[in-house]
C-alpha positions in Angstrom: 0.0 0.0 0.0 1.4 3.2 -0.9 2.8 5.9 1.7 0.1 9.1 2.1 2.1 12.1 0.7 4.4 14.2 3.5 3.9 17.8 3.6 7.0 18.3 5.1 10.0 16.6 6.8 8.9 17.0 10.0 5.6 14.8 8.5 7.4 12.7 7.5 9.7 11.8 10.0 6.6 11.4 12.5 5.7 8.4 9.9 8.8 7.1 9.9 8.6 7.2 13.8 5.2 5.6 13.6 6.4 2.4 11.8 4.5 3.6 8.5 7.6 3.4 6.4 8.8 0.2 7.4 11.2 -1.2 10.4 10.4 0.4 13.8 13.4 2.6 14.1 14.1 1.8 17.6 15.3 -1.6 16.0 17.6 0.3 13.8 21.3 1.3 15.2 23.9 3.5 13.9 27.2 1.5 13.7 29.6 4.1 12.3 29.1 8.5 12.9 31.5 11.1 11.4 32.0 14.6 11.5 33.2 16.2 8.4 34.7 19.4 7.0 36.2 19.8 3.4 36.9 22.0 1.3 37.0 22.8 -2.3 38.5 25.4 -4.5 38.0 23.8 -8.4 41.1 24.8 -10.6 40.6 28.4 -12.2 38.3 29.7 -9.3 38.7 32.2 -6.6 35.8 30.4 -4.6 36.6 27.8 -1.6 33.5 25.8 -0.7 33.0 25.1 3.2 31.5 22.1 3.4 30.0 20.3 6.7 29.0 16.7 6.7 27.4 14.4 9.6 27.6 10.9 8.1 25.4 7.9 10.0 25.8 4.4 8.7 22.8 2.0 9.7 23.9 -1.6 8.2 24.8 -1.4 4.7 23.5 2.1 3.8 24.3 5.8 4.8 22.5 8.7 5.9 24.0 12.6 5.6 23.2 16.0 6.2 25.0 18.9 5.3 25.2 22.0 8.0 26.3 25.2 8.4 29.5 25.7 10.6 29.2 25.9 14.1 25.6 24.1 14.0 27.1 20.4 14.9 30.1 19.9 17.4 32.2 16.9 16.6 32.5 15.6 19.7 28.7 14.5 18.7 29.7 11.7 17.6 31.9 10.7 20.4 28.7 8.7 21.9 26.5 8.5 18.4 27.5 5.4 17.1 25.4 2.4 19.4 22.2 4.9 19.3 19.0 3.6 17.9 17.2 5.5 15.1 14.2 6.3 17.0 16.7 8.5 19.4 18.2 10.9 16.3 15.0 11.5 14.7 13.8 13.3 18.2 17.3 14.7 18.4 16.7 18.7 19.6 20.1 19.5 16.1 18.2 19.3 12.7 21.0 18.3 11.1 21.4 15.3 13.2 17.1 14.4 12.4 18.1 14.7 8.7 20.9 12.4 8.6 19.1 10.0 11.0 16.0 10.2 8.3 18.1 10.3 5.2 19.6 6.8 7.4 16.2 5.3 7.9 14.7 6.1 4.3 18.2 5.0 3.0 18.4 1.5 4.7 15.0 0.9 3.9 15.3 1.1 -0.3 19.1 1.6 -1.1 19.3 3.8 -4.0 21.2 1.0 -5.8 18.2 -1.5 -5.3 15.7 1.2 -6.4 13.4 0.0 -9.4 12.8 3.9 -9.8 16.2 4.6 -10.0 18.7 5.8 -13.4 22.2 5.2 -12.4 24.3 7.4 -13.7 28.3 7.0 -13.3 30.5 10.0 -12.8 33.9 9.2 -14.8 37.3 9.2 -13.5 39.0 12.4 -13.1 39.8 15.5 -11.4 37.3 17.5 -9.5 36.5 19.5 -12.5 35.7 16.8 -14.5 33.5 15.1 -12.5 31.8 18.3 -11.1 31.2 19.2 -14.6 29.8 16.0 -15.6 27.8 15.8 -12.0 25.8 19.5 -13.1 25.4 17.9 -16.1 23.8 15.5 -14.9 21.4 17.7 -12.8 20.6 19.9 -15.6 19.3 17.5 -17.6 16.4 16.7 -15.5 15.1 20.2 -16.9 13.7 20.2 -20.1 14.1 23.8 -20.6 13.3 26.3 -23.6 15.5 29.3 -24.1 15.2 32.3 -21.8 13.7 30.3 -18.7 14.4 31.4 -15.7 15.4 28.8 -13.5 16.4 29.5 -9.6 19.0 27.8 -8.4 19.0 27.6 -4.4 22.9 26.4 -3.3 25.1 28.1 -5.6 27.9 25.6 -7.7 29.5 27.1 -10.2 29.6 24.1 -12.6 25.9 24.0 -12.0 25.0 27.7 -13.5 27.3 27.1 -16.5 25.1 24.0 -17.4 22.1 25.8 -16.7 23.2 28.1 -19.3 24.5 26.1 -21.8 20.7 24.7 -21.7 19.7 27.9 -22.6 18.3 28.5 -19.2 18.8 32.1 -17.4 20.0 31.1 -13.6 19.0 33.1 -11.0 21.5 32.2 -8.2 21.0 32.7 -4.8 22.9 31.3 -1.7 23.4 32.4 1.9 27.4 31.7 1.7 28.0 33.1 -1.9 27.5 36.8 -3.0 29.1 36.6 -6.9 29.5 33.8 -9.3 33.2 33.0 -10.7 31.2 35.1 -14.2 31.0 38.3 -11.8 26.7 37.3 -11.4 24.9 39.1 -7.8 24.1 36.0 -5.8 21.3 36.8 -4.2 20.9 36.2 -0.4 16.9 36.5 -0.7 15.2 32.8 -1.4 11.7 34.7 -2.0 12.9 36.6 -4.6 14.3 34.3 -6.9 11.4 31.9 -6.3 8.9 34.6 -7.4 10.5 34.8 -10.6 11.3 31.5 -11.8 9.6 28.8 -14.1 11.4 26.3 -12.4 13.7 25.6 -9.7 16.9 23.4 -8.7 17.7 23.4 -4.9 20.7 21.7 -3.2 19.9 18.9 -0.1 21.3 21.6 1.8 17.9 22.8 2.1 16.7 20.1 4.0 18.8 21.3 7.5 18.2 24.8 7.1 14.7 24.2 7.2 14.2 26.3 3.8 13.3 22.8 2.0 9.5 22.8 3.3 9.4 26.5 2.0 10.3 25.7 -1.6 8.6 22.4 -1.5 5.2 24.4 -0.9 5.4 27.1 -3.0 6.1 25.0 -6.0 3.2 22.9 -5.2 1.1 26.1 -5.3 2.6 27.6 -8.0 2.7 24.1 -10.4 6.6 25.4 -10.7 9.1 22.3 -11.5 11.5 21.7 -8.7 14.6 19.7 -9.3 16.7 18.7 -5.8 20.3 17.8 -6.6 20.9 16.0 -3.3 23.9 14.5 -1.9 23.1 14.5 1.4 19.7 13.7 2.6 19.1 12.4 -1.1 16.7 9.8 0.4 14.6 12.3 2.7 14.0 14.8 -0.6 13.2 11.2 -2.8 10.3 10.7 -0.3 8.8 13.8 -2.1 8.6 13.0 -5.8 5.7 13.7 -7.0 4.2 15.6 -4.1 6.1 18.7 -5.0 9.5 16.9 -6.3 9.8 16.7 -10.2 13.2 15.3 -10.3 16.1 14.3 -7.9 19.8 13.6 -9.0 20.9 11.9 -5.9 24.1 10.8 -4.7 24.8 9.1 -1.7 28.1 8.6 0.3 30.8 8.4 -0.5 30.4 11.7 -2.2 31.9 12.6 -5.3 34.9 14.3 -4.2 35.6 11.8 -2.1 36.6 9.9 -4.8 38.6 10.3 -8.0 37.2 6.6 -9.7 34.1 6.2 -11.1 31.6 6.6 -8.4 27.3 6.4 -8.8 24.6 8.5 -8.9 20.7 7.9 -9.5 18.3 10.3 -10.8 14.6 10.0 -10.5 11.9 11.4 -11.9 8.1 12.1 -11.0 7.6 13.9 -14.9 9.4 16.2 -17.0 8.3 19.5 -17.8 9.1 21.7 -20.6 9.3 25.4 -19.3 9.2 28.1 -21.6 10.8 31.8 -21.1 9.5 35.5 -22.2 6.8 36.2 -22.9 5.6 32.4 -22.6 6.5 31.7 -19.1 
């Protein structure tokens, strides 16, 4: 019997806590927990990327969030691993719910068993390689017609130059970012961008800043596509296709630049829209 649609995370994860997705998660341990912080600065760019990871493995599958700094201490996980599921998803952090849910959803259907699933394999190579062919990759779950204005929520440089050589115009905003590597305002305002787009692409970043059930509802309202390019929480923002989720490139852990081999993604989708621009928006 299928799932009732979530409205939200915090929906969701009350089902999950209910037993409605599966294994009671009090039955569920996490075996392994890290604390990460990396960093990125892709050859011919002035722009480092911060990155904050809490990583929970529950059996043969992995659950992540991504945080801001100074949200998560590492000494959480000093006493994490051995703690049941049903203990993180009540955690008081966000982040720590997220990865605990991203866990649950993630040991429950693996993205690799998923019958729903397109596996796409990011070649060998340097990090510009593979982040090019990773936007790729996420732009191509829009079918877009020139001069559409697509907002992109989590601002990757790679990402806006394949949103562009779609023909889409990006509208790029990010809390962290204030120019692309082009020189482009990066806008610091989610409202605004989302008011003017005919479709949107958000990063699983959303998911612990609690700006996910924002977007999520005003593109149900406004019919606008939203594609999530997810690699944490990928399995919490897969729970949503089709209830406000067009399309989802996920990629769980180990994360692409993690890696320089040939590592997987999978990309879903619930449809896919063709947006128009100008005057036909």
């Amino acid at each position: 019997m299928p799932h009732p649609m979530p409205q939200t995370v915090a929906e969701l994860t009350d089902a999950v806590l209910s037993g409605a997705h599966g294994p009671d998660p009090r039955n569920l341990a996490v075996t392994s927990a890290f604390w990460l912080y990396h960093t990125t600065r892709l050859a011919g760019g002035e722009v480092t990327y911060h990155n904050h990871y809490l990583v929970l493995r529950v059996g043969h599958t992995f659950g992540a969030c991504s945080f801001e700094a100074g949200e998560l201490a590492p000494d959480f996980c000093e006493n994490a691993s051995g703690h049941t599921l049903d203990t993180l998803l009540r955690n008081e952090s966000a982040p720590v719910r997220v990865a605990a849910l991203d866990a649950y959803l993630s040991h429950v259907r693996p993205h690799r068993d998923a019958a729903d699933a397109e596996p796409v394999t990011l070649p060998a190579g340097t990090p510009e390689i593979r982040a090019r062919a990773r936007d790729a990759s996420i732009a191509g779950l829009l079918d877009i017609e020139p001069g559409a204005k697509v907002a992109l929520i989590g601002v990757v440089n790679p990402l806006v130059a394949a949103i562009r050589d779609r023909g889409g115009v990006c509208l790029p905003c990010d809390l962290n970012l204030r120019t692309t590597q082009w020189g482009d305002r990066v806008g610091d305002d989610m409202t605004e961008v989302l008011g003017e787009a005919d479709a949107v692409v958000a990063t699983g970043m959303t998911l612990s800043n609690g700006t996910f059930d924002l977007i999520l509802e005003h593109c149900r309202e406004q019919r606008v596509p939203l594609v999530v390019y997810a690699q944490t929480g990928s399995a919490v923002a897969r729970a949503f296709l089709s209830g406000g989720v067009t399309a989802l490139n996920a990629e769980p852990f180990p994360f692409s630049q993690f890696s320089a081999d040939p590592t997987p993604m999978y990309r879903y989708r619930a449809d896919k829209p063709v947006l128009t621009g100008g005057d036909g928006s």
